[in-house]
N, C-alpha and C positions, 0 to 999 in steps of 0.2 A: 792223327790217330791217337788214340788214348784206351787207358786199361781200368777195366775196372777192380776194385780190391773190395773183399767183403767177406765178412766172418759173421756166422749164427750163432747164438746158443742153443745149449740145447738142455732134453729132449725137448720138440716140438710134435715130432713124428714117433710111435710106440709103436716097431711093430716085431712080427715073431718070425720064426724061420719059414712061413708060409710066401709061395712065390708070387702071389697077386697080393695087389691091396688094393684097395676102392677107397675113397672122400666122399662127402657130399657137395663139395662146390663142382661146378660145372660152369665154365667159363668158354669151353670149345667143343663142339661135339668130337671134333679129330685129334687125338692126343697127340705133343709133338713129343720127336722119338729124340733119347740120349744114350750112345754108348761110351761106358764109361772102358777104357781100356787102362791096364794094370797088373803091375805087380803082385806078387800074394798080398797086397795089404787089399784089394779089391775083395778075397775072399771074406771081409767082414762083412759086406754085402750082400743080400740077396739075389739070387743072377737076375732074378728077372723083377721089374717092379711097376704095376700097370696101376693108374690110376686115369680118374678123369682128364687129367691134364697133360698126361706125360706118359709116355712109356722110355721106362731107364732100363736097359742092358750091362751089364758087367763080366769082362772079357778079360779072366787072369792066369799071367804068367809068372808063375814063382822066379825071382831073378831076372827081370827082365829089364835092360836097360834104354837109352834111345839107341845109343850105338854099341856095338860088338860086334868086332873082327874077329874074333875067335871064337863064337857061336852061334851060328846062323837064328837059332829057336827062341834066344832072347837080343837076336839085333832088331829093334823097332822100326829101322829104317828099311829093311828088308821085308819085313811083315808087313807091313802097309799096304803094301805092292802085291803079295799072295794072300790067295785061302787061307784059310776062312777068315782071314780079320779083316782082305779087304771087301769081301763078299759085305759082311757086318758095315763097312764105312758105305758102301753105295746105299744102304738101304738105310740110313740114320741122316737128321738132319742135324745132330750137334754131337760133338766129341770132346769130351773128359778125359784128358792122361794125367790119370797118377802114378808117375813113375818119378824116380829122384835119387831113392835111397841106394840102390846099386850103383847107382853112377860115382855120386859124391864118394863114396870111401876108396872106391878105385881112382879118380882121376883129379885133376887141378879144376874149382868153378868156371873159370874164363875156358877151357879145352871145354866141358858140358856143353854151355854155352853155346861155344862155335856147333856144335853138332845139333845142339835144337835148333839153331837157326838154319841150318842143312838142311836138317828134315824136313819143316816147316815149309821152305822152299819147295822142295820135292813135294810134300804133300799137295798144297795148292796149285802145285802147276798139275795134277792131275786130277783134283780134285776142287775146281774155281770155285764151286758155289759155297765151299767153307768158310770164304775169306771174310765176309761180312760179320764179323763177332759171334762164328757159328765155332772158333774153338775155347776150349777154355783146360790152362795149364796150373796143375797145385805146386803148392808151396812144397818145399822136402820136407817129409817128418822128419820130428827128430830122432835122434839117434846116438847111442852112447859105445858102441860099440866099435874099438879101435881096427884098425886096420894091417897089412902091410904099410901101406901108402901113409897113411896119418896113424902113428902110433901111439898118442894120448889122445885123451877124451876134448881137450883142450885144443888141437890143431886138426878134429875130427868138426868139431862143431862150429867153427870158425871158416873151414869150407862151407858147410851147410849155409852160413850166414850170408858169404858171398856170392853163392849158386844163389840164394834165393832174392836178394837184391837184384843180380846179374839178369834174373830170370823173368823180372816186375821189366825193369828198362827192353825187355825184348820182346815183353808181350807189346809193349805200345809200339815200336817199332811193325810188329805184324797186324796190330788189330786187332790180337785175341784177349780175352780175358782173364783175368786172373785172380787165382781164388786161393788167401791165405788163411790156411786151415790151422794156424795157430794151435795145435795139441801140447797139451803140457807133457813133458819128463817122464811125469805120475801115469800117465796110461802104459807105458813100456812095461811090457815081461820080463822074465827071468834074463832072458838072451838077449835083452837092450836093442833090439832093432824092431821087433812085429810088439802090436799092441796086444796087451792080456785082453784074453774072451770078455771081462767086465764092462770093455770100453769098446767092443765090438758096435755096439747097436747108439751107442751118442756119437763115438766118429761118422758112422752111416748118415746118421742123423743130419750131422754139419753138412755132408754132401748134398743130401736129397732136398732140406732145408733151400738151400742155394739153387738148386734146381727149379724148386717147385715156386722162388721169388723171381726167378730169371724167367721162366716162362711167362708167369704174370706180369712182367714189365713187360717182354715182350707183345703180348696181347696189350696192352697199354700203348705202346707206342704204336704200333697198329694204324690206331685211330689218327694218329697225327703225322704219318709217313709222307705223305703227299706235300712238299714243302718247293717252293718256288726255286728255281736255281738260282736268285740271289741271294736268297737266304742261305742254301750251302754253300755259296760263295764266301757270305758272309761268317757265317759257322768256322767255314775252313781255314780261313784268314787269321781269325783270333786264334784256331788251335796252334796254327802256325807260328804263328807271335809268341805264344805263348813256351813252345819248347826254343824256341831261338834268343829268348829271355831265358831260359831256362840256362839253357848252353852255356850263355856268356860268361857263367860262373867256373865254368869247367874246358880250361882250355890251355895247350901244349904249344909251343911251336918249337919247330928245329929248321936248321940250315938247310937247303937243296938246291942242288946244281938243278940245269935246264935238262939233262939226260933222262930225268926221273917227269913223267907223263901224267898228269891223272890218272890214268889207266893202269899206268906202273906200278902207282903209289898204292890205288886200291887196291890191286890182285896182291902185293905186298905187305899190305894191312892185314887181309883177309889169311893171308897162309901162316900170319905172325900172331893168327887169334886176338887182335885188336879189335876192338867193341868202340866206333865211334859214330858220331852223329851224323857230320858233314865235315868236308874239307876243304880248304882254301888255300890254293899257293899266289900268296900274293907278288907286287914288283922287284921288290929288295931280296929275293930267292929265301924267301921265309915261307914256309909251310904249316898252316893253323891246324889245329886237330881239334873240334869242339867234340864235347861229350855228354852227356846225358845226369850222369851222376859223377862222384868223385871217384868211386871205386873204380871204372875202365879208366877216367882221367889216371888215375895212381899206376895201377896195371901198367897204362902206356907207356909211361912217363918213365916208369924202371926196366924197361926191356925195349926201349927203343935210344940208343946211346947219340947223343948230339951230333955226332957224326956222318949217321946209320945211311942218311941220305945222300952221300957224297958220291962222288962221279967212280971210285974205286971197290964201291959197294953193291954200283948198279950192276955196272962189268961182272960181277961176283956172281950176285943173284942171275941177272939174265941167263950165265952161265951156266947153273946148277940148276932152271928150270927149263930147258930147251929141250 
């Protein structure tokens, strides 16, 4: 699996608050559809945007994050699944979430994390035909704006930086794509979070940019889709190689008794917000943890204590999950 990363400049695209726009290339008679689902920063957007190639949709929730327990109208996870935004996902073949910026100043990057990967899950299990690089997740704008949670500007944006690292390693893990939107400081308003009206129509820009190349490749690859199963044997094998070369660089092990299962260890990763690649408990009761980048390796390495695996921890756990 792998992700893609890609930034425009801009302007390429000039347009006005008008809800159509036409090109003259014409590369498909059938435009492919994208809803872009979002935050108020989608209302820099035109809702609706039809051109030869593509029809983009833009679908915004002021405050809207992936998860929220305490408000059903900006839980994304919930949304998904009701009217109208899932009416909107049955009829589109590609999906755009820009959302990030609510999340980060309320929560830890690795806790985000674990809930895009939730979603994600949830999404695809009812929505399979997504899975094939039909999503694609942005980067978090920035944002200078302190919080409760992160009270300088300086441990506000330091999350930012680890969500969005976190958030590259998990598009590849899913297959989706990933688009960083690289916005400077300099486009932020008064209020340090939404971009001033100036920088409304080049942010757009960067999106629709990215759209209107991804489509194109898409039709590009087209032509060459029809590929032997040895060759995506062979395809697959080097990807594969290649993140387990990857790995090698980034890897933990700690002590475990026999009591602790794969199975164990997993659903105990998973509820501990650990972000790892693959696992290996080898003969000498040592258990490997590879990982992807340094950041889950670090994560790991400091909230899971050399001990954690021992025969009086399982006892605990199994305890407290029954």
């Amino acid at each position: 699996m792998h992700s893609i990363v890609q930034t425009k400049p801009f302007p390429l695209y000039l347009f006005s608050t008008f809800t159509t726009i036409t090109t003259m290339t014409s590369l498909s008679s059938i435009p492919e559809t994208f809803l872009i689902i979002s935050d108020s920063h989608g209302k820099c957007l035109t809702p609706t945007i039809l051109t030869s190639l593509y029809c983009i949709k833009t679908y915004s929730i002021s405050g809207l994050q992936w998860i929220n327990n305490y408000n059903h109208d900006l839980n994304l996870l919930s949304l998904i699944h009701t009217d109208p935004i899932s009416s909107l996902i049955n009829s589109t073949s590609n999906i755009l979430f820009l959302i990030g910026i609510n999340s980060v100043r309320n929560f830890p990057a690795p806790e985000i994390i674990q809930q895009v990967d939730y979603l994600l899950d949830s999404l695809f299990s009812r929505y399979s035909r997504l899975r094939q690089g039909r999503i694609i997740i942005t980067s978090c704008l920035p944002c200078i704006k302190p919080s409760n949670r992160y009270s300088t500007i300086t441990l506000l944006r330091h999350n930012i930086e680890i969500y969005n690292q976190l958030l590259l390693s998990l598009s590849a893990k899913h297959n989706v794509l990933y688009l960083d939107l690289s916005v400077p400081f300099e486009w932020l308003c008064r209020d340090r979070i939404h971009l001033h009206h100036d920088y409304h129509h080049p942010f757009a820009n960067i999106i629709i940019n990215y759209l209107h190349d991804l489509k194109v490749h898409h039709q590009s690859s087209n032509k060459f889709k029809y590929r032997s199963r040895e060759a995506i044997t062979r395809r697959n094998r080097k990807r594969n190689l290649k993140f387990k070369q990857i790995q090698q660089n980034f890897i933990i092990s700690r002590d475990i008794t026999s009591a602790w299962s794969y199975y164990h260890v997993k659903n105990f990763l998973k509820s501990s917000n650990i972000l790892y690649a693959r696992l290996l408990i080898v003969y000498n009761h040592t258990l490997r943890l590879h990982f992807n980048n340094s950041l889950d390796m670090l994560h790991a390495d400091q909230n899971l204590p050399h001990n954690i695996f021992d025969s009086n921890n399982f006892i605990n756990w199994i305890q407290r999950n029954k």
